[in-house]
C-alpha positions in Angstrom: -16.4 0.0 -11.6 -20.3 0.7 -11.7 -21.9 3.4 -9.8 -25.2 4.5 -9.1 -25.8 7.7 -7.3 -22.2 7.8 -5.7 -21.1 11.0 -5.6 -20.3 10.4 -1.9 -18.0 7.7 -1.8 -17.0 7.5 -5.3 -14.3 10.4 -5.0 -12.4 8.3 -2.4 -12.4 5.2 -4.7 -11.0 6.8 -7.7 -8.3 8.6 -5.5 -7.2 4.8 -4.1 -7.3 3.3 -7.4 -5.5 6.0 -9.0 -2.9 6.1 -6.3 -2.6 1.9 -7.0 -2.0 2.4 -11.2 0.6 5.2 -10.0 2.3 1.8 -7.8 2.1 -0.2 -10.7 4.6 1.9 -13.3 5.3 0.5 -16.9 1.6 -0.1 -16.7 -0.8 2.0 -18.9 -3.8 1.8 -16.3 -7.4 2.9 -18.3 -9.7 4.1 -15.0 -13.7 3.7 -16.1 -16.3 4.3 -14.6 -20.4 3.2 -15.5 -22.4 5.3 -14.8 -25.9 3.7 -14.4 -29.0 5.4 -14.0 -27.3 8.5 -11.7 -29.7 11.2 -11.0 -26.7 12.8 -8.8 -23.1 14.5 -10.0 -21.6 10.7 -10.0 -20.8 11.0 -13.6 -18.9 14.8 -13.6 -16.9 13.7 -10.3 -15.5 10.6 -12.2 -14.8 12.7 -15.0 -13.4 15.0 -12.7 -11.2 12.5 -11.6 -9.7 11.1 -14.9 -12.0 8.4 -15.1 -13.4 7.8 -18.3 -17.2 7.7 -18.0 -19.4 5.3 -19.6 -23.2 6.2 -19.0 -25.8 3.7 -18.7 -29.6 3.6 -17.4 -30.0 -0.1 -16.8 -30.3 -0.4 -13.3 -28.2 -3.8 -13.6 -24.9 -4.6 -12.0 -24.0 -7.4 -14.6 -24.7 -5.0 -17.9 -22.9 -2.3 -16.2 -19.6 -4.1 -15.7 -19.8 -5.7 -19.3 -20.6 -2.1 -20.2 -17.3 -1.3 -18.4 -15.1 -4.4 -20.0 -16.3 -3.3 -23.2 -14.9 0.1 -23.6 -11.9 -1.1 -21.9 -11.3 -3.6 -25.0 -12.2 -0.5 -27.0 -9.3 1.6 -25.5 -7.1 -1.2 -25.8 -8.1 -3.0 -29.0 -4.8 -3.1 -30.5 -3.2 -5.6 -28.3 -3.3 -9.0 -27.1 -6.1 -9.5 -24.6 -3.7 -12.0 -22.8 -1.6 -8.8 -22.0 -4.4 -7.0 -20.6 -5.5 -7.2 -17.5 -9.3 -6.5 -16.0 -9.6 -5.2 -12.7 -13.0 -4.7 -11.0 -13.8 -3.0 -8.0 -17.1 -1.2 -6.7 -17.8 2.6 -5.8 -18.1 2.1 -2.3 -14.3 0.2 -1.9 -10.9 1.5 -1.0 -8.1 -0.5 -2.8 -4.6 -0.3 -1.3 -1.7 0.8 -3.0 -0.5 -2.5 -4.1 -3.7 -3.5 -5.6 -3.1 -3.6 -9.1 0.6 -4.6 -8.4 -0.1 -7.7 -6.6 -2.8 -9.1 -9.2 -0.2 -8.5 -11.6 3.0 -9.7 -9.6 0.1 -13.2 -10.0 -1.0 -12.9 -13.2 3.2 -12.9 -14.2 2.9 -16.3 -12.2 0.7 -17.9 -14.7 -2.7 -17.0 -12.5 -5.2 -15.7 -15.4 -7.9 -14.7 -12.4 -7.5 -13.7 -8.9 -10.0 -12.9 -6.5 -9.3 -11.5 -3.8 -10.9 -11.1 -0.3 -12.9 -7.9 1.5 -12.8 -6.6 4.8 -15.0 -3.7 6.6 -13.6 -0.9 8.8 -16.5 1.0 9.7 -19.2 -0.3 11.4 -21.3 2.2 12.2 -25.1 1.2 12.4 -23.7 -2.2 13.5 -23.9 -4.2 17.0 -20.6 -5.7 17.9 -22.1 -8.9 17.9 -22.7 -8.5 13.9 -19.5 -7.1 13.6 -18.0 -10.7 15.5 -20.3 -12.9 13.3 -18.8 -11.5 10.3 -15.1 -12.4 11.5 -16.1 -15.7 12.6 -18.0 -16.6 9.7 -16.0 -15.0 6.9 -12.8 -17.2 7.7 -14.7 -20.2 8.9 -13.6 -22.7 6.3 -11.6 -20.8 4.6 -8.9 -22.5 4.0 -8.7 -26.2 2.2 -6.0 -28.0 3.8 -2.7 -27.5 2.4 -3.9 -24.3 0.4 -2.8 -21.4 2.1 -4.7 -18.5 1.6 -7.8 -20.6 -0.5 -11.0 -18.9 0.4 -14.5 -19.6 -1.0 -15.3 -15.6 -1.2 -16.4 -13.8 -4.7 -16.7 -9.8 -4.9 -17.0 -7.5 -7.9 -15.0 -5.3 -5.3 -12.2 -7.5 -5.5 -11.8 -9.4 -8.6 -9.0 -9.3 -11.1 -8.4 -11.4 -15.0 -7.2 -11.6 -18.3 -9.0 -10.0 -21.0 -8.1 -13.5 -22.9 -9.9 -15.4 -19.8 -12.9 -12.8 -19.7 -13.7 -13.3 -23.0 -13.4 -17.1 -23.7 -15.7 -17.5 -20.5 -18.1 -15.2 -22.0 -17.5 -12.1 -19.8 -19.8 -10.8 -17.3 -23.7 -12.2 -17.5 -26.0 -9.4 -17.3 -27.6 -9.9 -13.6 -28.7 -7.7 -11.5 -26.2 -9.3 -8.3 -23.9 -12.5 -8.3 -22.6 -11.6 -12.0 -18.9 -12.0 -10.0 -19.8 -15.5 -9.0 -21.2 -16.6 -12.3 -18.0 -15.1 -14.0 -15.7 -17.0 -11.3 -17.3 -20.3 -12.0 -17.3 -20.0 -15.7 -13.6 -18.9 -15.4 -13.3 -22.5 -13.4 -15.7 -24.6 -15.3 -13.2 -23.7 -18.4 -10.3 -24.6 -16.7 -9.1 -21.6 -16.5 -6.2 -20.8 -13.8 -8.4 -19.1 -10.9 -6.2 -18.0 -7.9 -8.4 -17.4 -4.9 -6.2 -15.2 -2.6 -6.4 -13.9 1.2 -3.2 -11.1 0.2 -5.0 -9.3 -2.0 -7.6 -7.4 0.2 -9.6 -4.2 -0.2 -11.9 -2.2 2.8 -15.9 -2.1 1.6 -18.6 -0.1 2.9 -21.1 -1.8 5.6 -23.7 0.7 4.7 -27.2 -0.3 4.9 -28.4 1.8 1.9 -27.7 -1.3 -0.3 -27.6 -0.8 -4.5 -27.6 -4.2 -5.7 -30.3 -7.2 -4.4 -29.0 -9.7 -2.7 -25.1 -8.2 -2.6 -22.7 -7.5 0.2 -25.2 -5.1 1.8 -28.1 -7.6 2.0 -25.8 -10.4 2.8 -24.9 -8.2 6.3 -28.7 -7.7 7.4 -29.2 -11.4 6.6 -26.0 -12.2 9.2 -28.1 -10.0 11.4 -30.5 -12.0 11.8 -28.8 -15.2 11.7 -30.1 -16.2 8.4 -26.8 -16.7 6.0 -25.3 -20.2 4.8 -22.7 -20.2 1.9 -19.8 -17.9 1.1 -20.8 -14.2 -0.3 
């Protein structure tokens, strides 16, 4: 996961994703954590937490989760990237316990991606009439008929694939927001088997103190003000 200055929130993150690889066992689970451009104690509380800590100062979402990938590969060079799996998620996200356990109870299926779906639980800072937008508007058209559970959402948050997949699509691009969405549709371009999921879900902050441009953060103060067409 990439952080930038998240001492905050980032404690809660790790604990959730720790407590999913404990769900998951037979699985070794590698917990990282990129660092990027933290003036803050992001870095020692990740460390702190049993993540290992990749430090970047790039100030870019896309090179910090191909920073990330990377030294996964590194820790587990010695097998087959089809048997290892690449979860993302972001500082700022609580991941259930079954997290890592449903991705993989898919990827067992044949799925080589799966991306999965968000969903906020605190809305403070918020009118209820953004907070009733966002419902509407997140599962309009979500579903293509006869697809149960098809929706057109991509989050870094919420993203799951084979090593063997990330790397014949040419991993994450180095952009500073929508490297999940160009990932996804290289993924699909190479005909890769993409599974786009509703029952795989995490919780992700609403906060207004955004890090990336034009992310989940930005897409909330453009439904604000009634300004969003297309899926985030």
């Amino acid at each position: 996961m990439p952080a930038h200055d998240e001492e905050d929130l980032l404690p809660s993150c790790l604990a959730t994703v720790d407590l999913a690889g404990r769900m998951t066992p037979g699985v070794a689970v590698h917990m990282i954590v990129v660092a990027d451009s933290c003036r803050d104690r992001t870095a020692s509380l990740a460390a702190q937490a049993g993540a290992a800590v990749v430090e970047v100062t790039v100030g870019n979402v896309g090179q910090a989760r191909l920073a990330g990938v990377r030294e996964l590969l590194r820790h587990t060079g010695d097998l087959d990237p089809a048997a290892v799996w690449v979860a993302t998620t972001d500082a700022d996200t609580l991941v259930p316990p079954c997290w890592l356990s449903r991705q993989l109870r898919h990827a067992a299926r044949g799925w080589e991606a799966v991306v999965g779906t968000v969903k906020v639980t605190d809305w403070t800072g918020y009118s209820p009439q953004v907070q009733a937008a966002f419902a509407e508007w997140y599962t309009t058209g979500a579903r293509l008929p006869d697809v149960a559970g098809w929706h057109p959402h991509v989050h870094g948050a919420n993203l799951g694939v084979t090593a063997a997949a990330y790397l014949a699509a040419g991993g994450f691009d180095a952009l500073r927001t929508a490297e999940d969405h160009a990932l996804v549709q290289a993924l699909e371009s190479a005909g890769r088997r993409v599974l786009r999921t509703t029952d795989v879900t995490v919780v992700t902050s609403a906060r207004r103190d955004t890090r990336a441009p034009g992310g989940f953060g930005h897409f909330l103060a453009r439904l604000e003000h009634g300004a969003v067409a297309g899926p985030c």
